[in-house]
Backbone as a ProteinNet text record, in pm:
[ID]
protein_1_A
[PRIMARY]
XXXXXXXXXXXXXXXXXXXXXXXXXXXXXXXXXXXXXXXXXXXXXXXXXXXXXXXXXXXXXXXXXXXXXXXXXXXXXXXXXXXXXXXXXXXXXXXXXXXXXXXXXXXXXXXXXXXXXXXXXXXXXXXXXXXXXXXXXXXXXXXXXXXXXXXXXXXXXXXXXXXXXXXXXXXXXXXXXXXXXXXXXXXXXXXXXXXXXXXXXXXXXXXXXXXXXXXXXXXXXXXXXXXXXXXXXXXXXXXXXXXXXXXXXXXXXX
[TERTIARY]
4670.6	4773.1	4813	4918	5014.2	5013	4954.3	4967.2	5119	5144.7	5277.8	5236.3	5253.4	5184.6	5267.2	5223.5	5245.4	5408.7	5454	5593.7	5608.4	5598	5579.2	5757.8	5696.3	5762.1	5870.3	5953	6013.5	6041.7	5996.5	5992.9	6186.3	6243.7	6360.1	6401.7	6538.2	6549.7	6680.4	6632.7	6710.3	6838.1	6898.7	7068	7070	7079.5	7086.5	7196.5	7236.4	7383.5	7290.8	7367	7303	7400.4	7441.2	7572.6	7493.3	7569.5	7539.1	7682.6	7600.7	7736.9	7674.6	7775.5	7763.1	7823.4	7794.3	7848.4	7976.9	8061.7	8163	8148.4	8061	8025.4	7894.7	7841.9	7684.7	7586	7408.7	7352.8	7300.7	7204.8	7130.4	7198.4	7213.9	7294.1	7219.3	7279.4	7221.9	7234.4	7135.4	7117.5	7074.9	7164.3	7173.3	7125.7	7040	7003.3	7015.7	7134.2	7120.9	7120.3	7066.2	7040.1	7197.1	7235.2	7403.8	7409.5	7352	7348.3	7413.1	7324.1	7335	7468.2	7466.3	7614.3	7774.2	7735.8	7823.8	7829	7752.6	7765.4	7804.7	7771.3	7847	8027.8	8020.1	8166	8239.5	8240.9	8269.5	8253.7	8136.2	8145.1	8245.6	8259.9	8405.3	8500.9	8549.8	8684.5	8665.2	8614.4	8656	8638.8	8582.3	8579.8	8694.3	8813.9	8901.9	9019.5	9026.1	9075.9	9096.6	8978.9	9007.6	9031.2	9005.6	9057.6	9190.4	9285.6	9415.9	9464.3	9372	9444.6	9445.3	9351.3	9374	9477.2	9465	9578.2	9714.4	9752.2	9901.6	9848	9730.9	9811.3	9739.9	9608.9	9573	9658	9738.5	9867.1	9945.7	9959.2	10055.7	9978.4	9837.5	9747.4	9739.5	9732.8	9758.4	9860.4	9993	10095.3	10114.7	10086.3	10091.9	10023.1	9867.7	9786.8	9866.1	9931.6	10023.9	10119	10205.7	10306.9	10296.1	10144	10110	10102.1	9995.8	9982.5	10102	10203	10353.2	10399.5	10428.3	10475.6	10378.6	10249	10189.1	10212.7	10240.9	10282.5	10421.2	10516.1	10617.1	10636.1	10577.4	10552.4	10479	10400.1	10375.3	10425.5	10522.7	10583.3	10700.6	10789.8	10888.3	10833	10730.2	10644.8	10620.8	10585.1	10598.1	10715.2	10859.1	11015.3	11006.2	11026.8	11022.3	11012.8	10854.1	10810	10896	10909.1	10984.9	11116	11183.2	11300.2	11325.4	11231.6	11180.7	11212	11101.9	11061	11201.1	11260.5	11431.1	11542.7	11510.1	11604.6	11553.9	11434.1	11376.3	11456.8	11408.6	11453.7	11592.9	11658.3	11834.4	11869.5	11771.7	11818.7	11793	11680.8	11664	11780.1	11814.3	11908.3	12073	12088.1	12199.2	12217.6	12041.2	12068.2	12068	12061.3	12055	12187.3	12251.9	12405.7	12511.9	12460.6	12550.2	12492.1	12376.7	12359.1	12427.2	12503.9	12633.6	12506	12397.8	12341	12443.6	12515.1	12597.3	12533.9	12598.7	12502.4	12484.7	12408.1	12397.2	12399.2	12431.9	12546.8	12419.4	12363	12206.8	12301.1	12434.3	12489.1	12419.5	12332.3	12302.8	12335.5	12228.7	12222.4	12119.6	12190.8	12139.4	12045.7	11939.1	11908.4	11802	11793.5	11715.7	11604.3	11557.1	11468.4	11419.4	11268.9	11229.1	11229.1	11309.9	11266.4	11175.2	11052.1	10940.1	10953.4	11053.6	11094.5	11226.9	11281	11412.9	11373.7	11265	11211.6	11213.3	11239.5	11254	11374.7	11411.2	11568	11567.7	11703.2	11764.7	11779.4	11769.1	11765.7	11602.2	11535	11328.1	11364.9	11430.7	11413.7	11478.4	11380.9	11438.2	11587.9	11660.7	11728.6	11837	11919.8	11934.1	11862.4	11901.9	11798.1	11786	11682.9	11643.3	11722.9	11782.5	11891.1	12018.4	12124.1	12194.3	12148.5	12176.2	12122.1	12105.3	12064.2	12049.3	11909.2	11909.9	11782.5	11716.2	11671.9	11568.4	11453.6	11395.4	11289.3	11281.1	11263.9	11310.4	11179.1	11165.6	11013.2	10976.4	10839	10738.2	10802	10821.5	10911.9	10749.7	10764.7	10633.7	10707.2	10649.4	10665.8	10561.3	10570	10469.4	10436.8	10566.1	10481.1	10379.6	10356.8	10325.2	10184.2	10043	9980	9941.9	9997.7	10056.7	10188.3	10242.3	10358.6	10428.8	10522.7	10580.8	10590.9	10495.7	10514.1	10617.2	10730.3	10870.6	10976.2	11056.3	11187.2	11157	11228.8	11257.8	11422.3	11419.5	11563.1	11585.9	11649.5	11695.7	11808.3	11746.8	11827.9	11813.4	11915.5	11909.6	11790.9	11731.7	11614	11653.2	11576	11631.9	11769.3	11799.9	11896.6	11791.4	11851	11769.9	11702.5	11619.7	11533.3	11532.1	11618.4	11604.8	11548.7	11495.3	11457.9	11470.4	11486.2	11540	11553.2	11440.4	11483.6	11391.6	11414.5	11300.5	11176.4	11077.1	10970.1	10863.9	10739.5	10666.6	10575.3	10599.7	10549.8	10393.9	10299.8	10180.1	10094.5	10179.1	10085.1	10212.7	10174.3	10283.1	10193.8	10215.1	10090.5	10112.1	9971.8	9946.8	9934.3	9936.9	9899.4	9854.7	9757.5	9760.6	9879.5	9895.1	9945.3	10114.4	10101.3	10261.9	10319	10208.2	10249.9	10272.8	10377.4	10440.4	10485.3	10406.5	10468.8	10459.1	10567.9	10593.9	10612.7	10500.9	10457.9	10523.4	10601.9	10646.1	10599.9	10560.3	10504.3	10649.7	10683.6	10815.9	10774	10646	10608	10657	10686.6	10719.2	10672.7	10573.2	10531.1	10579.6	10657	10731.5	10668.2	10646.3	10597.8	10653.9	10776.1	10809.5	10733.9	10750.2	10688.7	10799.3	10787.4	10896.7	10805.5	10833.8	10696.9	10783.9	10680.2	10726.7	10831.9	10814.7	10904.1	10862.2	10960.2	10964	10923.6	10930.9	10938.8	10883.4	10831.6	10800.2	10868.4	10973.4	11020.5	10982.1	10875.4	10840.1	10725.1	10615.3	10485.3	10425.8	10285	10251.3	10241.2	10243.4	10306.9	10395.7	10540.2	10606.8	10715.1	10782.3	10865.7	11053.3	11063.1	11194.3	11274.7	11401.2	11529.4	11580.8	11622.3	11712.2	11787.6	11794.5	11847.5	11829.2	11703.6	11676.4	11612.8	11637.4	11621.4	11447.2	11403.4	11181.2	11181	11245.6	11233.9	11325.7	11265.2	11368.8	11370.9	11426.4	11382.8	11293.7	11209.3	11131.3	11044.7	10972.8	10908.7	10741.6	10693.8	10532.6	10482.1	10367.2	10270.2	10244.6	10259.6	10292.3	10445.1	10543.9	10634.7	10716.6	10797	10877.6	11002.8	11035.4	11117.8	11203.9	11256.2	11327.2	11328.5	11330.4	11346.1	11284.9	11284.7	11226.1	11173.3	11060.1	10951.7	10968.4	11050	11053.8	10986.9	10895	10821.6	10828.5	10850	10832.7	10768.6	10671.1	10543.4	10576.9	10548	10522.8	10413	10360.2	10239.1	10113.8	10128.1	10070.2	10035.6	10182	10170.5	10325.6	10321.8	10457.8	10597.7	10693.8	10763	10891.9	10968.8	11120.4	11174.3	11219.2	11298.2	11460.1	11453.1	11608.9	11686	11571.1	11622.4	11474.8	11429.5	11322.7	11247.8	11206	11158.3	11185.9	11066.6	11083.9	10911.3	10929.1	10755.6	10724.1	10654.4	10662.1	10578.5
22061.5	21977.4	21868.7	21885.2	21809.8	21616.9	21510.2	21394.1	21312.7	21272.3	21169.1	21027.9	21015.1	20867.7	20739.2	20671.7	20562.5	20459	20453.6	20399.3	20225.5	20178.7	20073.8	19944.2	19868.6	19795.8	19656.9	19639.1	19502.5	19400.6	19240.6	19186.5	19126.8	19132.7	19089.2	18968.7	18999.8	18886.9	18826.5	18686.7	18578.4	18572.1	18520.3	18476.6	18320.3	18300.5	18157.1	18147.9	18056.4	18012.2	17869	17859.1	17766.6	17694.2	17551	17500.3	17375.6	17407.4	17308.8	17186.5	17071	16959.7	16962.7	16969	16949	16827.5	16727.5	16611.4	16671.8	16511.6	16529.7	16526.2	16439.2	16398.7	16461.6	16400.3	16403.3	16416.6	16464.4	16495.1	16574.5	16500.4	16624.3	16722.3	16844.6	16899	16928.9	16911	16870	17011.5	17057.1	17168.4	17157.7	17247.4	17230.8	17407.1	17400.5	17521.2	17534.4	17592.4	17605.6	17739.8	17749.3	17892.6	17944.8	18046	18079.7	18034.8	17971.6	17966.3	17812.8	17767.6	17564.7	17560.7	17667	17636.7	17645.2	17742.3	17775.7	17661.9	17622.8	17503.6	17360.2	17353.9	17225.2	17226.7	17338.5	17362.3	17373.6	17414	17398.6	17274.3	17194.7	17028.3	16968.1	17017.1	16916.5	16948.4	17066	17110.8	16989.1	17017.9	16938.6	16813.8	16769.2	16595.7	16603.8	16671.8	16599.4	16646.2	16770.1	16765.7	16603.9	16591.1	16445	16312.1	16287.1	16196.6	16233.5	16364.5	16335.7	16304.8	16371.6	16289	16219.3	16115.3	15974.5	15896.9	15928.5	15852.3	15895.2	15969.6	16010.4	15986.2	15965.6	15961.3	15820.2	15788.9	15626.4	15540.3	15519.3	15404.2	15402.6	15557.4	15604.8	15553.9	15542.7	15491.1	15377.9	15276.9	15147.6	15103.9	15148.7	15120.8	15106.2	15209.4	15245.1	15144.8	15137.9	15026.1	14863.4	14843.5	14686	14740.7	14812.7	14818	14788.1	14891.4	14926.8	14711.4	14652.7	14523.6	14425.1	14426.2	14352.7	14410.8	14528.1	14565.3	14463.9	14468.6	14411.5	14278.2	14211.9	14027.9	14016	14141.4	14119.4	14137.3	14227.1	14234.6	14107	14062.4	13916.4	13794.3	13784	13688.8	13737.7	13858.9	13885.5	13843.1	13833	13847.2	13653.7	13574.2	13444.7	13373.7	13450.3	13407.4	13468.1	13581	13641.6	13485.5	13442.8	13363.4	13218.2	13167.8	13059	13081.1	13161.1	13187.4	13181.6	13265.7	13288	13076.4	13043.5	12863.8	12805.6	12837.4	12781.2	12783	12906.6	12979.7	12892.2	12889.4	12827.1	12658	12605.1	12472.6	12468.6	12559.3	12508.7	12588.4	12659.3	12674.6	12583.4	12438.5	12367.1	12272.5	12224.8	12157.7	12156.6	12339.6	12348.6	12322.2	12364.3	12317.2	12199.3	12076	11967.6	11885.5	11975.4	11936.3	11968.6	12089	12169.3	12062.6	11979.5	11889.2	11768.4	11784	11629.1	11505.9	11568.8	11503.6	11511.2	11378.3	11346.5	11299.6	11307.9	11296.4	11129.2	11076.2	10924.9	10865.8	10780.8	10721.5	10626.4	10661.4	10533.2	10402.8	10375.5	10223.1	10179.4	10033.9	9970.1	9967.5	9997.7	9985.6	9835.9	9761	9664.4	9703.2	9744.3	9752.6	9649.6	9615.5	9550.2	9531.4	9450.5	9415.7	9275.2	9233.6	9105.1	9042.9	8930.6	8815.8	8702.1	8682.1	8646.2	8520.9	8483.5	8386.2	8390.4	8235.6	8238.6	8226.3	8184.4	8177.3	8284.2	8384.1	8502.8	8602.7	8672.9	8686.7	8811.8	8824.6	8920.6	9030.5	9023.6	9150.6	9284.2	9150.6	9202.8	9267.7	9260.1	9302.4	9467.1	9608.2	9726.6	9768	9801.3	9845	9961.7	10081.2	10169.2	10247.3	10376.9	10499.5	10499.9	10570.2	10576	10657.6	10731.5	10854.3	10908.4	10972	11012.2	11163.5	11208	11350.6	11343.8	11470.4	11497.3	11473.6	11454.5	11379.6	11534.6	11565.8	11732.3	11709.9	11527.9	11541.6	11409.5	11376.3	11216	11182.3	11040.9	10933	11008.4	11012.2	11059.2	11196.8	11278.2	11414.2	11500.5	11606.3	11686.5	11832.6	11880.4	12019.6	12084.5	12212.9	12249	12237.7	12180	12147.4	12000.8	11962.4	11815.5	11840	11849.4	11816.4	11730.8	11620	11468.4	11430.5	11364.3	11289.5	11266.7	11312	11260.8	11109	11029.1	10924.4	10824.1	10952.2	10896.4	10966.1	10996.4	11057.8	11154.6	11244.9	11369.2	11364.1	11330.6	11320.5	11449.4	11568.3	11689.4	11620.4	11655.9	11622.7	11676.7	11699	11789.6	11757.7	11898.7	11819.1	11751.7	11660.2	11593.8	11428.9	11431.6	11298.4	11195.1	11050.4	10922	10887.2	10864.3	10780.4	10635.5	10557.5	10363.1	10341.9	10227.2	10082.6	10059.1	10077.8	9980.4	9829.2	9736.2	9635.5	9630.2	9432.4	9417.2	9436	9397.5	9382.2	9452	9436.2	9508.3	9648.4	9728.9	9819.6	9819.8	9869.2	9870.9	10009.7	10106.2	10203.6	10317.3	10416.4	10504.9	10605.9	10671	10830.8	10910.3	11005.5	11115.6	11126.6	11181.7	11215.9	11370.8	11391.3	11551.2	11586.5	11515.3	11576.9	11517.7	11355.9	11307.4	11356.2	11408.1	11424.9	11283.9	11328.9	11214.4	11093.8	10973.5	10859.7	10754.7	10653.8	10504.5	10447.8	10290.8	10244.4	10114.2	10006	9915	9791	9679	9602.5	9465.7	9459.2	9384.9	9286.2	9228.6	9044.6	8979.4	9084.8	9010.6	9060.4	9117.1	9197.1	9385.2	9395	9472.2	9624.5	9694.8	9803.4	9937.3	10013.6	10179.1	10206.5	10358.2	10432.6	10589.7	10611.3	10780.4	10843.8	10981	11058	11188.6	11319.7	11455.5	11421.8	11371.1	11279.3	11400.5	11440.1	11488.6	11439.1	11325.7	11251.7	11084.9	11023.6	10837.1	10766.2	10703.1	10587.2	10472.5	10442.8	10309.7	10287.1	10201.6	10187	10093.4	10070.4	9972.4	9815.4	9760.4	9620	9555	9678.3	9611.7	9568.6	9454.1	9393.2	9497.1	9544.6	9609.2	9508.8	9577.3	9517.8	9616.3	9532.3	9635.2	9731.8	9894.4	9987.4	10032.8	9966.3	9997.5	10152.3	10210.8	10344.7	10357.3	10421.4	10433.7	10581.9	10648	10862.8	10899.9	11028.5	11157.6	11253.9	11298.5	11384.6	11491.1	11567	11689.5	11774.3	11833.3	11890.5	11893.2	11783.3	11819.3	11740.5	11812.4	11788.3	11846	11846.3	11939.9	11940.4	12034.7	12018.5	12107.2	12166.3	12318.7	12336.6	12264.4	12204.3	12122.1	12069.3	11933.3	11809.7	11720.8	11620.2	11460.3	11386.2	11221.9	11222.3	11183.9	11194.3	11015.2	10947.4	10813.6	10719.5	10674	10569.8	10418.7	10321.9	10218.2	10148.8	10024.3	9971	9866.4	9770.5	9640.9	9593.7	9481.1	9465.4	9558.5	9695.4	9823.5	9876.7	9860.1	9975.7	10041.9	10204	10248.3	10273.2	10202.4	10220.2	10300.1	10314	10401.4	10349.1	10389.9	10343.1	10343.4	10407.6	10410.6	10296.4	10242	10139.5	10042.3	10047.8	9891.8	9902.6	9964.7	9931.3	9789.4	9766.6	9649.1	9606.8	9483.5	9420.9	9281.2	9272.3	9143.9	9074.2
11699.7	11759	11660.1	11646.9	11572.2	11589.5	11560.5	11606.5	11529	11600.5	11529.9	11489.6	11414.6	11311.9	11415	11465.7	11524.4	11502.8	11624.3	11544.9	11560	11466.1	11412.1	11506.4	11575.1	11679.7	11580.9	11602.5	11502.9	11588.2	11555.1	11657	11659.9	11802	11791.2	11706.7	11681.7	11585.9	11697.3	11651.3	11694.4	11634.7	11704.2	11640	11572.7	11457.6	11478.4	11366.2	11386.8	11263.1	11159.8	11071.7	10987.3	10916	10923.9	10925.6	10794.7	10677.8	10541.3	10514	10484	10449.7	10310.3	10222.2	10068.1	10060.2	9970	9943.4	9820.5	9872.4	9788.9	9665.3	9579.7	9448.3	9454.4	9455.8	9440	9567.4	9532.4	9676.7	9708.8	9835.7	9855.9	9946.3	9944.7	10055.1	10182	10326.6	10435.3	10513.7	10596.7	10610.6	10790.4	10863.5	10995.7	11100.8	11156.3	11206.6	11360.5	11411.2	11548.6	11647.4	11654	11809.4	11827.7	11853.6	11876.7	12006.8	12144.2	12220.6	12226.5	12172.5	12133.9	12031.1	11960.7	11873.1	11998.2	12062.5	12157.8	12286.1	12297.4	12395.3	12361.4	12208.9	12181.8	12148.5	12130	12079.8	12196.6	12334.4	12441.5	12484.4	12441.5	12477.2	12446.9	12283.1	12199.1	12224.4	12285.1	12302.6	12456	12544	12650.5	12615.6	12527.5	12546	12480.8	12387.3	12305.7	12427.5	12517.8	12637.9	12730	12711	12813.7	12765.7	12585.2	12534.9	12446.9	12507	12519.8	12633.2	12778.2	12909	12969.8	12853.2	12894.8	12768	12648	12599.8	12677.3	12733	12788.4	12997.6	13014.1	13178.6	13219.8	13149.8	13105.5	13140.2	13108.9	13094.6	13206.4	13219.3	13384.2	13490	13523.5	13647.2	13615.4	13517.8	13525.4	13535.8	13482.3	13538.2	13712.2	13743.6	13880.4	13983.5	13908.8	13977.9	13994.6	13896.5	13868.1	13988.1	13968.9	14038.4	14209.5	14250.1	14374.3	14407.8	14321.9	14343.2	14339.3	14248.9	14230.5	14360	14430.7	14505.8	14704.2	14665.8	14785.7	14757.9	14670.9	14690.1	14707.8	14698.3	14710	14871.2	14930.2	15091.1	15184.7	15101.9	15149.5	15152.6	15038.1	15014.4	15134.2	15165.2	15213	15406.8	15392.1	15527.2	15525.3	15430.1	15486.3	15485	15422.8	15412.5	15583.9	15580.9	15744.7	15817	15838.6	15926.6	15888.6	15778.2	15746.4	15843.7	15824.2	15847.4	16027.8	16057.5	16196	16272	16167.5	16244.5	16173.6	16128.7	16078.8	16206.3	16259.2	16383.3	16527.2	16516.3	16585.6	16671.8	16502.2	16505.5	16496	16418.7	16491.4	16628.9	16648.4	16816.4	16932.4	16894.3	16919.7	16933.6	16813.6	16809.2	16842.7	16852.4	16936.2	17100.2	17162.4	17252.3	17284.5	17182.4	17212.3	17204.8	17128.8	17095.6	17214.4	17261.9	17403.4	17526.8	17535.3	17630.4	17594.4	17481.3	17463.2	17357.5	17295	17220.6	17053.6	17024.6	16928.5	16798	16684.8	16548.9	16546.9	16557.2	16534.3	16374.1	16366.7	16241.2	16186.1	16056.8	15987.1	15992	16022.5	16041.3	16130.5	16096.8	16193.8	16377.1	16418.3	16563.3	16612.5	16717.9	16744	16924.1	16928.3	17029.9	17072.2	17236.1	17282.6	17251.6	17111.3	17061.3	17037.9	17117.9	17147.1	17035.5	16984.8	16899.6	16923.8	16803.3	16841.4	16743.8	16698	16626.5	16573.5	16596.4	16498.8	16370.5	16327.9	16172.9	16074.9	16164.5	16073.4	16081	15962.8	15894.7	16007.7	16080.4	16143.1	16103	15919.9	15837.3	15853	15914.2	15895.1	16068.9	16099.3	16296.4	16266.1	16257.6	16255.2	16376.4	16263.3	16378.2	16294.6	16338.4	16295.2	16284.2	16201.5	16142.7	16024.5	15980.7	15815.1	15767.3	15860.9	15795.5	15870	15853.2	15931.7	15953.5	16082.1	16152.7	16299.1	16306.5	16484.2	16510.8	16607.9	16723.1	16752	16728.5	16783	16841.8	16852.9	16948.8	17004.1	17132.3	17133.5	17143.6	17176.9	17164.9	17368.3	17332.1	17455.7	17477	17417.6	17461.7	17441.8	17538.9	17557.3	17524.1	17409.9	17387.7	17336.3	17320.9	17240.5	17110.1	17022.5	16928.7	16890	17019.3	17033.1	17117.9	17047	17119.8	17261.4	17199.9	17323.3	17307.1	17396.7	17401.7	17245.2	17261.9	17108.3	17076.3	16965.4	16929.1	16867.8	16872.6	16785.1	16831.9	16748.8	16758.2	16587.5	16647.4	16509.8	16463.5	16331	16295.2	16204.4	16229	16147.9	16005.3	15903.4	15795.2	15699.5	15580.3	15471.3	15379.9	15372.2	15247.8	15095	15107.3	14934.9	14994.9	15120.6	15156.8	15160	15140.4	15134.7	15253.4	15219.7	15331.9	15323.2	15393	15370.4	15489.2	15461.1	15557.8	15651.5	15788.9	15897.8	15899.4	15833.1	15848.8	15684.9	15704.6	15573.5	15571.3	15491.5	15485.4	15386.3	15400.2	15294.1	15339.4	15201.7	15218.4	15235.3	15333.1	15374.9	15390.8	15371.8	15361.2	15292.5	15201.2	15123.1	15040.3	15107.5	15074.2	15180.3	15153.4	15182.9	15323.2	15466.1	15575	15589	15631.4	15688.8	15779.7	15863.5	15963.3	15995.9	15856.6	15876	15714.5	15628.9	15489	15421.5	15347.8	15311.8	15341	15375	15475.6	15402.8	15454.5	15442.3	15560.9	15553.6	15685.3	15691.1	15676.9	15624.2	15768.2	15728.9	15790	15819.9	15914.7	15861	15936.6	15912.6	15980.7	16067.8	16168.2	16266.7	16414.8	16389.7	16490.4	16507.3	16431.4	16419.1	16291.7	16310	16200.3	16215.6	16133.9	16126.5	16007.7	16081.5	15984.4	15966.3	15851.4	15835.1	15735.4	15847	15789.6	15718.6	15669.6	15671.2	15539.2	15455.3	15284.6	15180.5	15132.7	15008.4	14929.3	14905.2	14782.2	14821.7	14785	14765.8	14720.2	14725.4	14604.4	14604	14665.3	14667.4	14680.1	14652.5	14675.6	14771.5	14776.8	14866.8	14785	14905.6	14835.4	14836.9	14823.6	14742.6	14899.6	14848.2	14962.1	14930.2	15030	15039.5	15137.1	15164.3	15206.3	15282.8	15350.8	15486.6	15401.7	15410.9	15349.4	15223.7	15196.5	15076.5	15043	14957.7	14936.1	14910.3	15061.8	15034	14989.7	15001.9	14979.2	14991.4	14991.1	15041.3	15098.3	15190.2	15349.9	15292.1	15339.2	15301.4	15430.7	15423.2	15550.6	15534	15466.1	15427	15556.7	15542.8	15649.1	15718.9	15860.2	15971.5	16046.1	15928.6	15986.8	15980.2	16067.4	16066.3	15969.5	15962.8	15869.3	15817.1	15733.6	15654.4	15781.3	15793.8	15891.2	15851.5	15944	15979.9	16078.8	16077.9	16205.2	16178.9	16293.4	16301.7	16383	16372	16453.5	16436.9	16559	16594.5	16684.8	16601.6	16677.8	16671.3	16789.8	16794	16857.7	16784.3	16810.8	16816.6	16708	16729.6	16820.5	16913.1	17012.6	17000	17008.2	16993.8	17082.2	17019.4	17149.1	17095.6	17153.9	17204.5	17022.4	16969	16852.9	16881.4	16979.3	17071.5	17113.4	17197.6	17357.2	17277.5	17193.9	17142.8	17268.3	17361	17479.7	17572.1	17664.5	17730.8	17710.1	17601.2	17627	17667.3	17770.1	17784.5	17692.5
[MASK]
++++++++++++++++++++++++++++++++++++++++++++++++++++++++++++++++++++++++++++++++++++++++++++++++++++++++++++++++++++++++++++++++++++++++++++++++++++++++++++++++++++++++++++++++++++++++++++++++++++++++++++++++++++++++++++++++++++++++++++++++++++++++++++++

């Protein structure tokens, strides 16, 4: 019987690639050995990473754009949303005032008005005794008037007037308080020594400080709506003896 000589087994051979950098000048040359498996998977890595750092240089810019816009576009909806409400408390207040005009309420004239007001001395100038308005305009809220926008009794009268018109004096005297209010804004309190003290609130503007001695009509601001106020006007108050009365009719004090 015939035997067959043994057949000799080869162990598989691997695939591997072998990737050399030669220097440009000079060097050692650098010698790289990778599996065909690992060669093939990085090269599929680089193709997709240069895939996605072209679709971000070209769509990059397009989603930030977009992101600004989406945001310019939401302040522009907010802003259009507190004009809305401005506009809204505008309609408001001249629907106020029309109906105050259709009840035969007439524009009253800042020329001196002489109303029933107690003199507590002849010693003092007829010019220091308030009388008139700080401004010309319509009446939109009278003294003790109860509405809703009045927690309590209204302490004054509301004079509607263009924002930015003068605000003067009723009578003489010195300025005693000219600042800030939360809730009157902008005010000038004028002390006119004679028992006698206005105040005009809701001011755009100050022209005058504390201290200083003014004159009947003398220019203290300029109409505005700060504080708590719906819009442009004179929130006008008159005290005697610091208590407030009618700026209308001076009240009756004994």
């Amino acid at each position: 019987m015939k035997v067959s000589p043994p057949v000799k087994v080869s162990p598989p051979v691997s695939k591997k690639i072998t990737i050399k950098l030669f220097p440009q000048f000079s060097g050692k040359v650098a010698s790289f050995t990778l599996s065909y498996s690992l060669f093939w998977f990085l090269l599929v890595f680089i193709f997709f990473a240069i895939i996605f750092l072209l679709s971000s240089v070209f769509w990059l810019p397009g989603l930030i754009s977009k992101a600004y816009q989406e945001q310019h576009a939401q302040k522009l909806i907010d802003r259009l949303t507190s004009l809305n409400e401005e506009i809204t408390q505008t309609k408001e207040l001249r629907t106020k005032v029309m109906n105050m005009l259709s009840s035969g309420v007439t524009e009253r004239s800042a020329e001196p008005m002489l109303p029933i007001f107690p003199v507590l001395s002849t010693t003092f100038s007829p010019s220091s005794i308030p009388s008139g308005l700080p401004a010309s305009g319509f009446i939109t809220a009278s003294y003790n008037e109860s509405s809703p926008f009045f927690k309590s009794p209204h302490k004054g009268i509301d004079i509607a007037v263009t924002e930015g018109k003068f605000v003067k004096a009723t009578g003489e005297g010195v300025v005693s308080f000219a600042g800030y209010n939360p809730i009157y804004g902008k005010m000038i309190e004028i002390n006119h020594q004679n028992g006698y003290t206005t105040r005009s609130a809701h001011l755009s503007r100050i022209t005058t400080s504390k201290g200083e001695r003014v004159k009947k009509r003398t220019i203290i601001g300029l109409v505005g709506a700060t504080g708590r106020a719906v819009g442009p006007h004179i929130h006008y108050e008159l005290l005697f003896k610091g208590e407030v009365i009618d700026p209308l009719s001076g009240g009756i004090i004994e």
